[in-house]
N, C-alpha and C positions, 0 to 999 in steps of 0.2 A: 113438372118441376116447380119447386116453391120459392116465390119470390119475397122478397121481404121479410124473409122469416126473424120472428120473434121468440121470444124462451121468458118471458115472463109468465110465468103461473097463471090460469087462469085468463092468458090475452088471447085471442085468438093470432097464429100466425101473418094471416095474411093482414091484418089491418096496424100492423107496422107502418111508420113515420117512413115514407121516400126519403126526405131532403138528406137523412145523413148519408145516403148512397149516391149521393151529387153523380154524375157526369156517367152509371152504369146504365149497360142497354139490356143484359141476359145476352145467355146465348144463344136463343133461340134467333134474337135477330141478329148475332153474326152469321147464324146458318142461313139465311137466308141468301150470301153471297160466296161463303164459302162452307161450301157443301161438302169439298172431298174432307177435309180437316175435321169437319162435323161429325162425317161419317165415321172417319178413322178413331174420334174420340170417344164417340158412343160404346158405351160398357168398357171402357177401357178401367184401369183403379180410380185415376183422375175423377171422371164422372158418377163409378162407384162406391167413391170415396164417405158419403153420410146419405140415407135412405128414407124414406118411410117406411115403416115396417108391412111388408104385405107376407101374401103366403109366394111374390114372388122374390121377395128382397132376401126373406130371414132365412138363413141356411140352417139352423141351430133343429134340433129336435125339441121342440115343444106340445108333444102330444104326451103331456104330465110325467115328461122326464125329468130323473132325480139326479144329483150328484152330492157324492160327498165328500166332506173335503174337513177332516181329523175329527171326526166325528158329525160334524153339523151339516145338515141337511138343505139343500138349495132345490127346488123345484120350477118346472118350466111348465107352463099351461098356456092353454088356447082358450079365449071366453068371447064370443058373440063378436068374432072374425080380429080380436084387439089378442095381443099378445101381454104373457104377465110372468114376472118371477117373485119367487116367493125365499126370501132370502134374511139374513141376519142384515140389520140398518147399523145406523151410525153407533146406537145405544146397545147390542148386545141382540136385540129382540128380533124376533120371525116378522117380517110385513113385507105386505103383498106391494112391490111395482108394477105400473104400468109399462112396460118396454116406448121409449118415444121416438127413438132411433136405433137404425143398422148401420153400425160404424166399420167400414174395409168390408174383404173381401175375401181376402186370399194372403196368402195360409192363413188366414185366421179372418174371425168375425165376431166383433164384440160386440154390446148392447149399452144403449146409455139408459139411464134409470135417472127419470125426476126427482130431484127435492124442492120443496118450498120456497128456498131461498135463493131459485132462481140456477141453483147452479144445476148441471146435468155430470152425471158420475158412469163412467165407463166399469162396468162390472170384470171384476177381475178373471169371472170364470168366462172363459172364451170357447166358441164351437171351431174345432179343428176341420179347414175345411177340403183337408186333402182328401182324397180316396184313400178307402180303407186298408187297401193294400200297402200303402206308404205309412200306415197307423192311423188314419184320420178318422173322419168322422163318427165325433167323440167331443164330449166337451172335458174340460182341465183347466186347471187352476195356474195360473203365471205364475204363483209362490208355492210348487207342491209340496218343496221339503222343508219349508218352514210353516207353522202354526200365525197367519196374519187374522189378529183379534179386532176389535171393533173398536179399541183406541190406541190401534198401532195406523201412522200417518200412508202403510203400505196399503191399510184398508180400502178395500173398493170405494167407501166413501170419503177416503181420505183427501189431502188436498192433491197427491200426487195421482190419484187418477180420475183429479177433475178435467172436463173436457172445455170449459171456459179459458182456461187458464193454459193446460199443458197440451190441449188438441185441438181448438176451435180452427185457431190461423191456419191450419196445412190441412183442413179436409174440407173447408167453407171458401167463398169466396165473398169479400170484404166484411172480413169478420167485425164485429165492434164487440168490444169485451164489457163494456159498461159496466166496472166495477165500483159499487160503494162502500170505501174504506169505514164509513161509520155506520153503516148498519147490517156489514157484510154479508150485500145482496150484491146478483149478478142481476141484470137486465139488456141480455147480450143478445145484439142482432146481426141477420147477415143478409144479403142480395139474395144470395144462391145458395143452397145446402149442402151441393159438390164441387168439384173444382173445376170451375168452368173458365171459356176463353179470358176473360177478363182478371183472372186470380194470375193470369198471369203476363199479359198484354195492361193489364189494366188500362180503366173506363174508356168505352169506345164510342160516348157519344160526339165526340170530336171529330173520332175517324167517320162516322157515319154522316156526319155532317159535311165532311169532305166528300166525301163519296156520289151522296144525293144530289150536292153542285156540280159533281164536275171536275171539281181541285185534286182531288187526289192526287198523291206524287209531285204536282207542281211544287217546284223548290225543293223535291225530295221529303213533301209533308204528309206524313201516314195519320198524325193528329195523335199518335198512340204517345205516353210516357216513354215508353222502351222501347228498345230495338232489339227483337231478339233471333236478329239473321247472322249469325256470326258463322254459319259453318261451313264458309269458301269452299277455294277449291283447290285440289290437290295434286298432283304430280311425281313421278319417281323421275329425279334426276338421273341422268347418261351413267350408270353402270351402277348406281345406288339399289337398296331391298327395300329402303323406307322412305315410303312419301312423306312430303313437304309441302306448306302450304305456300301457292304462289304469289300470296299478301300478306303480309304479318297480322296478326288478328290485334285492333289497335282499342278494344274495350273487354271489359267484363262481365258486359250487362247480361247477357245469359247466362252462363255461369253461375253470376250473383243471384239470379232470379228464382235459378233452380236450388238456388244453396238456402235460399230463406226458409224453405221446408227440410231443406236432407243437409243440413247441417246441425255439429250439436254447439247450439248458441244459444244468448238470450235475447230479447226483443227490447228497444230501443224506443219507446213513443211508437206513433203510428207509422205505418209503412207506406213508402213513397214508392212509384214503381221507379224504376229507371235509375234509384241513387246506388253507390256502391254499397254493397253490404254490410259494411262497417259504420255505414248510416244510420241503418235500421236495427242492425244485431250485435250484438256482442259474443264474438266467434272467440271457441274455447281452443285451445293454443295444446300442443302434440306433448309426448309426456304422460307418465304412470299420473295418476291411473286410470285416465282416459286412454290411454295410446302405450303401447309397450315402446323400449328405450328407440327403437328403430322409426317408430313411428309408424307398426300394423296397429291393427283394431284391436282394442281389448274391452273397453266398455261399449254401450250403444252409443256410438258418433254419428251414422249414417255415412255420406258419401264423401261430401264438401274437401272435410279435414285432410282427408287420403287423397284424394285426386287432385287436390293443389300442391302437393308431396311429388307427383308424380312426372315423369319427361315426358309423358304424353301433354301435359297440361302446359308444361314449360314449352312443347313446339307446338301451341297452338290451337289442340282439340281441345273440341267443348262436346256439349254435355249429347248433342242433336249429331253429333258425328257415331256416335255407337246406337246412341236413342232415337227412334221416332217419336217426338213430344208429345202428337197426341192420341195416338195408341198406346205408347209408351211401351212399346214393343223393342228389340234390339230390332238393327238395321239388319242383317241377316243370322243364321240359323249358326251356331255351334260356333268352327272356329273360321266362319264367314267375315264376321264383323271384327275382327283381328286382321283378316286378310287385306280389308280393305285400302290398310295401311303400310302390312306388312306382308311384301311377296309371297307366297302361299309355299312355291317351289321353294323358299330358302327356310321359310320359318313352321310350316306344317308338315315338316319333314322328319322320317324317323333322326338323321342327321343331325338336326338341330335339338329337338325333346328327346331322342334316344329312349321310347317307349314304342310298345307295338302300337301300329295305325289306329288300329279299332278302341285303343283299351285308354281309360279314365283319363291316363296321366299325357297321351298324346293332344288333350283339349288343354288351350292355352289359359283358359281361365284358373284350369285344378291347380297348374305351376305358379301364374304370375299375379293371380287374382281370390285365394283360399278364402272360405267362408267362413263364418261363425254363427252361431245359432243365438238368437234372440224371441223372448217371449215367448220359448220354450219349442217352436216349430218354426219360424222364419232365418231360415237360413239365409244371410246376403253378405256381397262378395266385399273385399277389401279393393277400395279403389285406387291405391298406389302405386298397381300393377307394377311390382316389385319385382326381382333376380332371387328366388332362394334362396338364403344366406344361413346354411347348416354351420357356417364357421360360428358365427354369432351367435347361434343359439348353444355353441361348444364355450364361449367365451364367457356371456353372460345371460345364458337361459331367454332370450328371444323364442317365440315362435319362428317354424319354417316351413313351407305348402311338401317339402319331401315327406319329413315326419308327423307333417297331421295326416297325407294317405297310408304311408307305411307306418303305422301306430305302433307295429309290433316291433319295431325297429328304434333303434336309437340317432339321435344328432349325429354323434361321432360316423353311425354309419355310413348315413347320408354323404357327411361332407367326405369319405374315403372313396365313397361311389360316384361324386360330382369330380373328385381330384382326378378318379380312373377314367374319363372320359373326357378329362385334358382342363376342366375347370381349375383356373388360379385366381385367387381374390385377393391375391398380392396382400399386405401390409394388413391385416385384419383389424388390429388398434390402431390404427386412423381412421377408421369407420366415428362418425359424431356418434352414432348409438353406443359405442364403446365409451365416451366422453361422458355421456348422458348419464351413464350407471354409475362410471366414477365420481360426479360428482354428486349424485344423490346419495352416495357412502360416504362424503365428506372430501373426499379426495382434489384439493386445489390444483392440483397439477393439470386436471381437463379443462380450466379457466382458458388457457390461450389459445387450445385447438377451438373451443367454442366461441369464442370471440371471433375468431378465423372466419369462421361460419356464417356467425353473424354480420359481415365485414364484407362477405363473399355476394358481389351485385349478378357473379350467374349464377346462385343456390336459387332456391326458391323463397317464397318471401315468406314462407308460414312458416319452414326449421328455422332459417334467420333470426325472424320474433320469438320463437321458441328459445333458439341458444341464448339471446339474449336475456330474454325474462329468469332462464333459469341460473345464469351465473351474474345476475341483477339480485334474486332472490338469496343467492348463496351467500349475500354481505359483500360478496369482491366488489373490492373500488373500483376496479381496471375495467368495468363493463362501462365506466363513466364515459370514455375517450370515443367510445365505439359508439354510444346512445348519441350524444352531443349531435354527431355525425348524421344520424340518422332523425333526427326531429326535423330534418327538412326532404325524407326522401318523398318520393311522388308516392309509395304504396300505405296506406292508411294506418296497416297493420304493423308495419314498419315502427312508424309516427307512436301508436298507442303502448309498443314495448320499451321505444325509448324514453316515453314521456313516464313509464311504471320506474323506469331504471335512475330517472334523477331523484327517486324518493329519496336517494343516500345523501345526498345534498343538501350543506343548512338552508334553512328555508327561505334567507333573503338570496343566494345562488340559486338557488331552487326558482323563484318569483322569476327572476332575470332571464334564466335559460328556458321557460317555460309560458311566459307572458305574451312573443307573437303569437302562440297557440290557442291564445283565449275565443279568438274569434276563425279558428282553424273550420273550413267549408263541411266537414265529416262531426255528426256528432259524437260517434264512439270517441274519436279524438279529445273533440271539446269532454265527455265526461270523462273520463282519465285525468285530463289536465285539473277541474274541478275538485275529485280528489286529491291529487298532487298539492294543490294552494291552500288547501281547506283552510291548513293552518297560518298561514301569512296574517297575520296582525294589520287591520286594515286599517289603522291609524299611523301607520306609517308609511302609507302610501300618499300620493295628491288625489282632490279629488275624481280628477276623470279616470287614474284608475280603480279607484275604490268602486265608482259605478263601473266598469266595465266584469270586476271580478266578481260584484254582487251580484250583476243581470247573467253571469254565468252558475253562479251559484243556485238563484234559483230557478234557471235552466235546467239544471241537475236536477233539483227538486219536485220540478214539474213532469219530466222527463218519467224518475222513479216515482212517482204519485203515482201515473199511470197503471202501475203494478205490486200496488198494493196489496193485491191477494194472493202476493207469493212471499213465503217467509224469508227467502233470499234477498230480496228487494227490499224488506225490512231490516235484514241485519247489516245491509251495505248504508240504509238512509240511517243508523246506530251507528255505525262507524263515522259516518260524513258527520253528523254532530258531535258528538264527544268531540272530534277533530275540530272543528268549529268552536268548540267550548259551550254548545247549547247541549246540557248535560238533562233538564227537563223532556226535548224531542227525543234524545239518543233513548234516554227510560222507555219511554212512550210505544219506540220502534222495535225496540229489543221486544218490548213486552208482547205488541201487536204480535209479533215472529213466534214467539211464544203459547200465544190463543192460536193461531194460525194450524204452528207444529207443536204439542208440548212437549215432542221427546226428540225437539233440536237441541242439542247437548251445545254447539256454540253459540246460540242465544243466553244460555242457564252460565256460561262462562262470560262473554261479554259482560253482560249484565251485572253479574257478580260483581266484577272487575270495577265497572263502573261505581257501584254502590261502595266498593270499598274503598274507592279514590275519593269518595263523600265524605268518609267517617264513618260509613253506616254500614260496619262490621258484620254485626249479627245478623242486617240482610243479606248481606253477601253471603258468608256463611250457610245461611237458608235455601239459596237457589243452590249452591253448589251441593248441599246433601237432596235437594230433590236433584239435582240432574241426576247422582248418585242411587237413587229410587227408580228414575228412567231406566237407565241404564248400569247396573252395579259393577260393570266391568270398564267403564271407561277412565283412561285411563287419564287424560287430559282434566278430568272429575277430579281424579284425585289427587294429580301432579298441583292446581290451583288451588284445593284446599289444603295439599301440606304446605305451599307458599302461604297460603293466607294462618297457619298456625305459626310459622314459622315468624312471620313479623309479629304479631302475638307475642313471642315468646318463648310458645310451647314446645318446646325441645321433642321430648319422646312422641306426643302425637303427631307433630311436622314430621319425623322422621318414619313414623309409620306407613304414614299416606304415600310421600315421598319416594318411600322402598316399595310400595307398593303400584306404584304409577311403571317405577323403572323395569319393574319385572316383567311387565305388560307392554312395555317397549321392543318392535321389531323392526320398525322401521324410522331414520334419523338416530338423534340423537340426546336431544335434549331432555328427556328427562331422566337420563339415566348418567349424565353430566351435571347436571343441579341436585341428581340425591347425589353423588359424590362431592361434590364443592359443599353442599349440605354438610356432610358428615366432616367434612374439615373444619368444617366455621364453628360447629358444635362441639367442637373437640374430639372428634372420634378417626384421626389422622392413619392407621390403620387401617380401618373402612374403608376410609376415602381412595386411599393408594390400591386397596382392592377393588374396590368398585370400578376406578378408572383403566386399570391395568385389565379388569375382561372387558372394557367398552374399546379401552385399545385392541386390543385383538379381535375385536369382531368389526373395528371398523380402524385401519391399522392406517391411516392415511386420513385420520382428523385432526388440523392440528388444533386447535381447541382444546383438544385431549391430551396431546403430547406436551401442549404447553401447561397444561395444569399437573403436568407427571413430575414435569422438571421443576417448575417450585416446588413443589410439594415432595418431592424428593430430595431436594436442597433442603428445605428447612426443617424436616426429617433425619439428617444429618448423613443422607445416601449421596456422597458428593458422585460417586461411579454411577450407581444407576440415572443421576439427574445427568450427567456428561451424555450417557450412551440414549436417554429419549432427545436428548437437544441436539446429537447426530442426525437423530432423526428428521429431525425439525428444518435444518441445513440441508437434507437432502431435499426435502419436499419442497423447501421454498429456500434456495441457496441464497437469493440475493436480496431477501427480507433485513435490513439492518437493525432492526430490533431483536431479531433469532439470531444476528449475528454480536451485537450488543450484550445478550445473556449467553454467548456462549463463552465469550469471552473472560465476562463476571464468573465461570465456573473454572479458568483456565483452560478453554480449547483452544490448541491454534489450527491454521488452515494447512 
């Protein structure tokens, strides 16, 4: 096992700097006392997790095996006991790597490949490592049916399959990322190469010092940061099927601990062990197109998102209740570790699954746990352990575990076949996923169940920050009453959706409701709140709080410095200055985002945006026909530069772009509402009322839409069609006094 390891070019590993691994023992000397733990971890993924490459690590065929992949040819060779691939580089061209690492295990095993500058790049073509029987061993490509060129960001040397950046922290243990934003070099170090006791206990020379004395447990002191015993004990209450735990589970710290790897979030400064996750991460919130309207898996999430979704997690089970941590084995075989929980005789019964004993669908996982495939062979389960909801996928095209095994079959059949065996799912549109769809079609009417939601202290606390964020982001005011409320709740995630939802707020209201926050104990909090004030005018404050908002400010800064080699991190430290009014940094950061990614199309727009807010037209203009060069189909490309013709002037070429962005429009709405208000402002009032009349119909409960039909029907001289869209308008939002105000001005009465 390699301690100390080093990735600078040229250093050797072992003579890596100790001090920045303060307080680590390895875990060689936990094994020293705990043996069985030891044992059970050995070869498990955890300890599998990044290699040296030997002939007993590398699973891949490298005895001058080719692969090809749309022509171009990749080669695998063995030379003088050192492994090599011989592949297209950053620039287009054939060159020889050396293999440095064996990265996983199972299903899959990829290869990191040196560069120069420090960083290590996980090669895209990966060895399939199942048995060939299941298709495996075989190498293939993660992008087969797309053509990824050598300066596309998907490229294996791209930034998204750097292993500094997007892999180190979850296969290392105390990773240091040692990024230098000015001469974008990595000099990334770690303790341990795999993930060993301390990656997740962290630094145990405290505990070992307790140990050697004597003290151990005195005062209940383990010396460890974290505690990650949380998996009580259980009970089936006098005539109950489902155990109960018979202590309330009173922290999260395992959970959180396990969620800093198998969630999809972003990374927050360095990691502390023992703080809550919203410390260290920035946890990405349920919702398309991470999460279909229900809240299954649609993009790669991992586990985290879904299992805090879930009534397992709401009574109590953690992650060590299904999992043995460190085999990282399930606790028993098939539907064993279901049982655990849930009486065998009530719930492993033809009775209850209504499948034959032996066949797929009798396994509790196929019904309440469906998989998805990622990285083209790792299939892993949705952790929500969900009720099959065939109504919902009848409703609004959700996924359901009936019709991903019965393929050949339809939703409707499903749920005819859940109804014949006595299934009622009562009231279908009260389901929040029913909410969720309506209002990303524009539809206000799902504002009040989701606020419901949001409101609701037994939901869960991740759909809550979800309903909120989303009918916060929809412009409705009425998320105001609900957020207020929630800036003081005890759950962090809570705190950072209400603190996104005061953006609507003018900014001295905004300062006021947001200011105990400044010093809030979670930093995900505190940077939310940082973005929220950016723009507070700090000459209107006294002094002590001018310092207090500044020393938060560049807490932020310091915060995202840390990750400056992610283009994300640059476009959010772009947004925090512009906001700030430092329009030199915001340049600076876009631009960085840009060298990083150059076919980030919201860099190429930001930026634009920026410059044109200068004066400085024809550079704006410039970025937005290169984003257009990137990408010739974006449409957000062309929506920005028919706005930027449009103040120009240029009538016919605004309207080109414009008509062009709208037609590339399938999902919202906005650009296919600004080429129509376009076509009004230009004089082309015919258009217009065309244009909006098919945006009405494909999205029939906008009112945005309806209210631009009714002027614009009015001053068109259609006083009937402006009456019958302002009906409209009064149905959707009856007690709006403004819709009631213009309907009035048209002669409706109630």
């Amino acid at each position: 096992m390699l301690l100390f390891g080093a990735l600078l070019i040229g250093v050797d590993a072992s003579a890596a700097d100790e001090e920045p691994h303060k307080g680590f023992v390895g875990t060689e000397t936990c094994a020293s006392c705990h043996q069985s733990a030891h044992a059970q971890w050995q070869n498990s993924h955890h300890d599998l997790a990044m290699q040296r490459p030997t002939s007993a690590t590398v699973l891949g065929d490298f005895d001058n095996a080719s692969f090809d992949y749309f022509g171009a040819q990749t080669q695998f060779l063995t030379r003088d006991g050192n492994y090599f691939v011989r592949t297209d580089g950053p620039d287009g061209r054939v060159t020889e790597y050396k293999v440095a690492w064996v990265f996983g295990v199972d299903p899959l095993q990829q290869y990191l490949l040196p560069m120069e500058d420090g960083r290590l790049q996980a090669l895209a073509i990966a060895w399939d490592t199942r048995d060939a029987a299941q298709g495996g061993q075989r190498w293939y490509h993660l992008y087969p049916d797309e053509e990824i060129l050598s300066d596309d960001p998907l490229h294996w040397t791209g930034p998204y399959l750097n292993w500094n950046t997007r892999c180190a922290e979850c296969h290392s243990t105390d990773v240091q990322k040692n990024y230098d934003a000015s001469t974008r070099t990595f000099a990334t170090k770690f303790y341990e190469e795999d993930v060993g006791c301390e990656a997740c206990h962290g630094p145990g020379s405290k505990h070992v010092s307790l140990a050697q004395s004597g003290r151990l447990g005195a005062n209940s002191a383990s010396g460890l940061q974290t505690d990650l015993s949380a998996r009580g004990q259980w009970y089936f209450p006098e005539g109950e099927s489902i155990a109960r735990r018979k202590t309330a589970l009173n922290n999260q710290q395992q959970v959180d601990s396990c969620a800093r790897c198998h969630a999809r979030r972003g990374t927050l400064g360095d990691y502390e062990h023992g703080k809550p996750l919203a410390d260290t991460h920035r946890l990405s919130l349920l919702g398309e197109p991470l999460y279909h309207h229900d809240g299954q898996i649609l993009d790669e999430v991992y586990a985290y998102g879904s299992f805090m979704q879930s009534k397992m997690s709401q009574a109590g089970v953690v992650c060590s209740n299904c999992h043995e941590p460190h085999s990282n084995k399930l606790r028993a075989q098939g539907n064993g570790v279901c049982a655990q929980c849930h009486k065998a005789e009530v719930y492993d019964s033809t009775q209850h699954h209504n499948h034959p004993a032996s066949s797929a669908g009798a396994q509790c996982v196929n019904c309440h746990m469906p998989a998805q495939t990622y990285m083209g062979v790792d299939a892993r389960r949705d952790h929500s352990m969900r009720i099959p909801r065939p109504d919902l996928s009848v409703m609004i095209g959700t996924p359901n575990a009936c019709s991903q095994c019965h393929s050949d079959q339809s939703s409707q059949w499903a749920l005819d076949a859940l109804r014949d065996w006595g299934t009622d799912f009562g009231n279908s549109s009260k389901h929040p996923a029913v909410a969720m769809a309506a209002l990303q079609r524009g539809d206000s009417r799902a504002v009040p169940s989701l606020l419901d939601l949001a409101n609701d202290d037994t939901a869960a606390a991740i759909w809550r920050a979800t309903a909120l964020d989303r009918v916060s982001s929809s412009g409705s005011q009425a998320a105001l009453d609900v957020a207020q409320g929630l800036l003081i709740s005890d759950d962090p995630l809570l705190r950072i959706s209400a603190v996104r939802a005061m953006q609507q707020l003018p900014v001295a209201r905004r300062y006021l409701a947001l200011a105990p926050l400044i010093k809030d104990p979670v930093t995900g909090v505190r940077m939310e709140v940082a973005m929220s004030l950016a723009s507070v005018p700090l000459n209107e404050l006294d002094p002590p709080r001018q310092k207090a908002l500044l020393a938060l400010f560049d807490e932020y800064k310091a915060v995202q410095g840390q990750h400056r080699d992610m283009p994300a991190i640059n476009m959010q430290l772009g947004i925090f200055n512009v906001t700030r009014g430092d329009f030199p940094a915001a340049e600076s950061a876009y631009r960085e985002a840009l060298a990083l990614n150059p076919q980030l199309i919201s860099a190429y727009l930001n930026l634009a945006d920026l410059l044109r807010g200068q004066g400085r037209e024809d550079e704006a203009k410039a970025q937005l026909v290169t984003a257009l060069g990137v990408n010739a189909q974006s449409g957000d490309a062309m929506h920005a530069l028919g706005l930027l013709e449009a103040r120009a002037g240029n009538r016919d070429i605004a309207l080109t772009w414009l008509a062009k962005a709208a037609a590339l429009e399938t999902v919202g709405s906005r650009h296919r509402f600004v080429y129509g208000v376009a076509q009004h402002d230009f004089g082309d009032m015919t258009g217009a009322l065309q244009t909006l009349r098919q945006l009405h119909s494909a999205l029939p409960a906008d009112e945005e839409v309806l209210l631009a039909l009714v002027n614009y029907s009015a001053e068109n001289g259609n006083a009937d069609i402006a009456k019958r869209y302002a009906k409209k308008l009064l149905i959707l939002a009856p007690r709006n006094p403004n819709y009631q105000q213009l309907a009035a001005s048209l002669g409706l009465t109630n």
